[in-house]
C-alpha positions in Angstrom: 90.0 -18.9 77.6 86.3 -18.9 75.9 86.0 -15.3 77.9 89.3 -13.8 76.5 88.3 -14.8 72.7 84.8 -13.5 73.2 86.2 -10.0 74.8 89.1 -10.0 71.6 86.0 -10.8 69.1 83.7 -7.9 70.9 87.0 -5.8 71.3 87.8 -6.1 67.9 84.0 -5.7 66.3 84.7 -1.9 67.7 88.3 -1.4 67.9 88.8 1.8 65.9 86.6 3.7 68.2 88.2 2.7 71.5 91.4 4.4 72.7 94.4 3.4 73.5 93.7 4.2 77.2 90.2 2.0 77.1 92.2 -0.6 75.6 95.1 -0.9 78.1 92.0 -0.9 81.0 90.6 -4.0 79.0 93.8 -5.7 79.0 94.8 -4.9 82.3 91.9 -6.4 83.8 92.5 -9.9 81.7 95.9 -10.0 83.0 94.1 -9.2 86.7 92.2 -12.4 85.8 94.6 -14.4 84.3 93.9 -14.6 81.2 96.4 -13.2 79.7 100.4 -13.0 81.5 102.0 -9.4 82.1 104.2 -10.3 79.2 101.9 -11.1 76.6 99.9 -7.7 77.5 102.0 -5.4 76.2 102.1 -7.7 72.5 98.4 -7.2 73.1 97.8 -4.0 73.2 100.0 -2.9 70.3 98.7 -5.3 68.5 95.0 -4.2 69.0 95.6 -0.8 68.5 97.5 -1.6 65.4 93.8 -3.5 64.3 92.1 -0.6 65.5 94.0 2.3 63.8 93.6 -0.5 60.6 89.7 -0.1 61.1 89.8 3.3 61.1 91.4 3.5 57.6 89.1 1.0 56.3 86.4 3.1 58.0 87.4 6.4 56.2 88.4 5.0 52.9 84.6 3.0 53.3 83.0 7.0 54.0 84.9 8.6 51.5 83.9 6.1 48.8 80.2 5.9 49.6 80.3 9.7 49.4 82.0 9.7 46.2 79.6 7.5 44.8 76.7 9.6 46.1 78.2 12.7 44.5 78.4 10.9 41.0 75.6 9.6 41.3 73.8 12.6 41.5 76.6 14.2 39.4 78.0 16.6 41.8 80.9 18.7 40.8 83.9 18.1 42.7 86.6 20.4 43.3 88.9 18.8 40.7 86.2 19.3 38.2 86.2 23.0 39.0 88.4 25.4 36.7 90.8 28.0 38.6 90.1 31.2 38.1 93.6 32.2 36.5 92.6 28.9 34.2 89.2 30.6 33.5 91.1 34.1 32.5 93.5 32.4 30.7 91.4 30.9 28.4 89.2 34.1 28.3 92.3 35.8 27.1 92.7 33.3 24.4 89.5 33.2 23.2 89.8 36.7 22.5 92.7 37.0 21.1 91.2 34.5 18.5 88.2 36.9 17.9 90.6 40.0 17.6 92.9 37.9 15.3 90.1 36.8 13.2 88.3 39.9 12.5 91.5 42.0 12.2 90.6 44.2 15.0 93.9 44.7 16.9 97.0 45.3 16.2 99.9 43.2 17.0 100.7 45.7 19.9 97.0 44.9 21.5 97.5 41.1 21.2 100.5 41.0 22.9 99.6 43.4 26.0 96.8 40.9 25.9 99.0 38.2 26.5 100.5 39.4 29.5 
């Protein structure tokens, strides 16, 4: 029993990176040692590749927020932070309309095919 919970604990330590394959071998030669029954294998598998597909999200989500932090911290732009260019002409467009407004250089005819 003491060698099934220390193979579980080691299993577990680095479950995300093991396959569902590797897992299944790992199981299949506790039951060949009686350790575990044929019926309580199957429970054990899913169950360890539930933990290990578990680890994996914890794993990315634990990445993506160290790099996050890193990117702040040096204060990165992100892609979110970035304006589209039909944003960037739009605002462009605006601005100049302003100007044209304000200095009475158009006429109402050049602002609005400047809207377009």
């Amino acid at each position: 029993m003491a060698g099934l919970i220390e193979k579980s604990v080691n299993l577990g330590l680095g479950l995300f990176s093991y396959s569902r394959e590797k897992i299944e071998e790992v199981v299949d030669e506790l039951v060949n040692k009686g350790e575990v029954t044929r019926k309580d294998a199957k429970d054990l598998v899913n169950d360890l590749v539930k933990k290990g597909e578990e680890q994996r999200e914890d794993f990315k989500k634990m990445v993506k927020d160290e790099i996050l932090e890193a990117l702040d911290a040096k204060d990165i732009a992100r892609k979110e932070d970035l304006i589209e260019k039909e944003d960037f002409r739009k605002i462009i467009r605006e601005e100049l309309i302003d100007i044209l407004k304000e200095k009475e250089i158009a006429t109402k005819k050049d602002i609005n095919e400047l809207k377009k």
